[in-house]
C-alpha positions as CSV (number, residue, x, y, z in Angstrom):
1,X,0.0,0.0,0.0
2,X,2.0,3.0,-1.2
3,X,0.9,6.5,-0.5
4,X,-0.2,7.4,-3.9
5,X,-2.6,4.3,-3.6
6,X,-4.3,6.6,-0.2
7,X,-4.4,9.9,-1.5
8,X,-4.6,12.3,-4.3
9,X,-3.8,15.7,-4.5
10,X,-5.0,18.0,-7.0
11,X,-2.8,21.3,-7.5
12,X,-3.6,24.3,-9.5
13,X,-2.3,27.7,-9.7
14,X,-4.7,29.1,-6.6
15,X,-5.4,26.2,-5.3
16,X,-4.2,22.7,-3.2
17,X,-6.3,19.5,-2.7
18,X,-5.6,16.4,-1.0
19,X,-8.3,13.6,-0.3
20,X,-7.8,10.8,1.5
21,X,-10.0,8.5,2.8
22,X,-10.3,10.2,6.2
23,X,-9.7,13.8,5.3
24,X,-10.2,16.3,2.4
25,X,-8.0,19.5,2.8
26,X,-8.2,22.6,0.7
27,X,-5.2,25.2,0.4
28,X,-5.5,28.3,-0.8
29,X,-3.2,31.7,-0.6
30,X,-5.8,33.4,2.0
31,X,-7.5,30.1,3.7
32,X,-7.0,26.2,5.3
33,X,-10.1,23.9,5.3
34,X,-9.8,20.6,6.5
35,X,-13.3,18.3,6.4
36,X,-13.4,15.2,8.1
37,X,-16.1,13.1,9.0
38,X,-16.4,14.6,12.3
39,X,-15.3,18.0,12.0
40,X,-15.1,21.2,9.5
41,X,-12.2,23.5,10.3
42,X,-11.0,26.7,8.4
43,X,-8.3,28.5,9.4
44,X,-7.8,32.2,7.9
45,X,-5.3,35.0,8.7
46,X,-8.1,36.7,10.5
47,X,-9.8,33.7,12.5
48,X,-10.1,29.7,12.8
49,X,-14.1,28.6,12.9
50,X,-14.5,24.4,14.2
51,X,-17.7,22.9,13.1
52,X,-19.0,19.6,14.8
53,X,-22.0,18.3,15.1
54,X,-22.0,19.5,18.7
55,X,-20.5,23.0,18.5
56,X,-19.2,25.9,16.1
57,X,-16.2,27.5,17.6
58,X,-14.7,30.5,16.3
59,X,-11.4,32.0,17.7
60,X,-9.9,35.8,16.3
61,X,-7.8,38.0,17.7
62,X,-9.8,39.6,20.3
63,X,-12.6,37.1,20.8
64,X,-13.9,33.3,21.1
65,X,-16.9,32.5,20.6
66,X,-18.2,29.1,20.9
67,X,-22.0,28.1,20.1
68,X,-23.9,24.9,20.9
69,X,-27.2,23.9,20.9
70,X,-28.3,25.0,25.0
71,X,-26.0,28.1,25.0
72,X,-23.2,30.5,23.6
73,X,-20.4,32.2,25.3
74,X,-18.3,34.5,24.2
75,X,-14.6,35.4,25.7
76,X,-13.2,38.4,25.3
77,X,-10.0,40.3,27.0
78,X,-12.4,42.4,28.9
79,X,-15.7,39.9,29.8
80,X,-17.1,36.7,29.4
81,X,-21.0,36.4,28.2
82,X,-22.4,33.3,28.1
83,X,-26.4,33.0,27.0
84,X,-28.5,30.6,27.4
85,X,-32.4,30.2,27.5
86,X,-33.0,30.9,30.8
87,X,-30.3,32.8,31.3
88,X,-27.5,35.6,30.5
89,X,-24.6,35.9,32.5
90,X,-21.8,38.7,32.1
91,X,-18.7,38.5,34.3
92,X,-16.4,41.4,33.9
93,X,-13.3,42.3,36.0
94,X,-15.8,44.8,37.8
95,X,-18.7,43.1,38.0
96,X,-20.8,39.9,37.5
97,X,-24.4,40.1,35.9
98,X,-27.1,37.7,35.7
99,X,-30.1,38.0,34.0
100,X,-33.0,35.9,34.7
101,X,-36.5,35.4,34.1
102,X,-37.4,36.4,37.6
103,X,-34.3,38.1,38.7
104,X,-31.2,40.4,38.0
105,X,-28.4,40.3,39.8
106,X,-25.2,41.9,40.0
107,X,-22.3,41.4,42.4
């Protein structure tokens, strides 16, 4: 079983493809997407976004943000929010906020 036998790899002048049987990955000058059976990643100069059948998490310079089905949170350098259908929660360096149906309250 040589490698050639695995994989092929298609190359073009703005583009490079390579399929196995576990992976298909796509290069080109401004991006990196890898699909597998489990996952979707692409990887820019700007930000990497994961998709699974779980979650979609997307990472950039300033922020990460990941979203599944019961909530989303997002990290930044100066708070964390996370959402979720009963609630909203923001926790800052200050302060902490949580939002409620029946109540706010902030330490």
């Amino acid at each position: 079983k040589q490698w050639y036998q695995r994989r092929v790899v298609m190359v073009t002048s703005k583009r490079v493809v390579m399929v196995t049987s576990k992976r298909v990955v796509m290069v080109t000058s401004k991006r990196v997407v890898m699909v597998t059976s489990k996952r979707v990643v692409m990887v820019t100069s700007k930000r990497v976004v994961m998709v699974t059948s779980k979650r979609v998490v997307m990472v950039t310079c300033k922020r990460v943000v990941m979203v599944t089905r019961k909530r989303v949170v997002m990290v930044t350098s100066k708070r964390v929010v996370m959402v979720t259908s009963k609630k909203v929660v923001m926790v800052t360096s200050k302060i902490l906020v949580m939002v409620t149906s029946k109540r706010v309250v902030m330490v």
